[in-house]
Each structure stands twice: as C-alpha cells, then as structure tokens.
C-alpha positions in Angstrom: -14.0 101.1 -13.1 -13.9 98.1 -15.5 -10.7 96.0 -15.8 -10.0 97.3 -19.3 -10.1 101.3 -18.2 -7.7 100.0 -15.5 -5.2 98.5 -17.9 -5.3 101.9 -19.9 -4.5 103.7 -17.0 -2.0 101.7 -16.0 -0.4 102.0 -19.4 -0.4 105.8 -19.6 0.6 105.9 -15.9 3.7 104.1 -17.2 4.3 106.6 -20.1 4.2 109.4 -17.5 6.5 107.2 -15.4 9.2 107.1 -18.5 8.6 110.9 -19.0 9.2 112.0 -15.6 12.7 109.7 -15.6 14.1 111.3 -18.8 12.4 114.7 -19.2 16.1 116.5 -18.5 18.3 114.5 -20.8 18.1 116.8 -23.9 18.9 114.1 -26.0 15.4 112.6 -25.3 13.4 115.3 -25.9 11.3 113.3 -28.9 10.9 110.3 -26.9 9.6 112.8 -24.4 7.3 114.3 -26.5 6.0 110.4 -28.0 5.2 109.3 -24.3 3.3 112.6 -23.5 1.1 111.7 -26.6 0.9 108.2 -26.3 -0.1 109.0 -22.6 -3.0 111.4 -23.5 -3.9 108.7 -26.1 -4.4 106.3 -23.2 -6.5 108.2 -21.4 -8.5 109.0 -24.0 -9.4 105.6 -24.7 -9.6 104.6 -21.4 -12.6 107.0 -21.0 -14.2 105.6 -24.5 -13.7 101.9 -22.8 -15.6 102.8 -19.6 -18.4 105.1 -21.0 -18.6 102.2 -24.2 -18.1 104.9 -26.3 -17.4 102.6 -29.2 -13.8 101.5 -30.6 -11.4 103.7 -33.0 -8.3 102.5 -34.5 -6.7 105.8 -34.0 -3.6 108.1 -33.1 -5.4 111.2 -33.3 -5.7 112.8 -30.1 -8.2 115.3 -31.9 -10.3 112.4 -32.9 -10.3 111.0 -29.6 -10.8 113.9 -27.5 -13.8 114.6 -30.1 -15.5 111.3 -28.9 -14.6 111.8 -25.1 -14.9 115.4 -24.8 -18.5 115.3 -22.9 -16.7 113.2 -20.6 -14.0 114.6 -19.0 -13.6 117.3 -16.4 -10.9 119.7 -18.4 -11.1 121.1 -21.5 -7.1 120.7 -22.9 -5.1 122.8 -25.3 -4.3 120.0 -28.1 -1.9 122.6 -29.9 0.0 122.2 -26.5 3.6 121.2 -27.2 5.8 123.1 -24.1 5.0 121.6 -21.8 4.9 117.7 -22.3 4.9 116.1 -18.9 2.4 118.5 -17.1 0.1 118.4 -20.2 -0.2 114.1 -20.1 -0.3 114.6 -16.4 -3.3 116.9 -16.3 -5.1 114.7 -19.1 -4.7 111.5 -17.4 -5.3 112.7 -13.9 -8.9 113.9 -15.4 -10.1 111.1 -17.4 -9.3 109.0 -14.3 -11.3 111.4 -12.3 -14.3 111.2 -15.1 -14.7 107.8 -14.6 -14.7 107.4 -10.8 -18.0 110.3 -11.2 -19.2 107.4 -13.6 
C-alpha cells in the first residue's frame, strides 16, 4: 500500500476514532454525522490514491464512490444517514481491504 493510501487511512481511522468517543452525547449528533462523512470521504480517496485513479477536488461522496466503485468490495447505501458510525466503519474497513487485493 503506498504511503499516501496509508495517510488516508490513518485519517479516516481517526474520524472513526472521534465518532466512537462521542456517538452518545446527543449534543454531538452533527459532529457525528461530519466525521462519518468525512471518514467515507477518506476512504474513498484513499482507494483513488492507490489504484491512481486520478485526483478530485471533491466533498461528494457520490462523486467519489462513482470513480472508486469498481474497486471496492461492498456496494454502500449513500442515502444512509441512521446509522453513522457502522456505515464509515463498513466503508473504511472495505476500501482498506480493496487495496491489500491490489
């Protein structure tokens, strides 16, 4: 895995961190909900860094998973908003796995 997938990974690992520290405070829901997405986004770009998929200037995890989505092992729900951990969990999890079958 190059360097640069690494430091992706390491970032949304990080998000998930956050997210699993906070998820219960009800006053956090929103940041909740901004590190699930920013964790997906993550991985999503990891996979584009390792496969040199090319480089988007983008927040759009449709965009993104449109680019990556011959890539990675799961197909995810991106109208998903209930459950906000386990989502970003399942989508980092499998773009890491994508890349080690690289």
């Amino acid at each position: 895995m190059k360097k640069a997938t690494e430091e992706w990974f390491e970032s949304a690992e990080s998000d998930l961190l956050l997210i699993h520290e906070i998820h219960s405070n009800e006053n956090l829901t929103h940041m909740v909900a901004f590190h699930a997405q920013q964790a997906v986004e993550k991985a999503f770009k990891a996979l584009i860094e390792e496969f040199d998929l090319g480089f988007i200037k983008t927040h759009s995890l449709e965009m993104l998973y449109n680019i990556i989505r011959d890539k990675i092992l799961i197909k995810p729900d991106l109208k998903e908003s209930s459950r906000f951990y386990s989502f970003a969990l399942e989508i980092v999890e499998a773009a890491k796995k994508s890349c080690d079958k690289a």
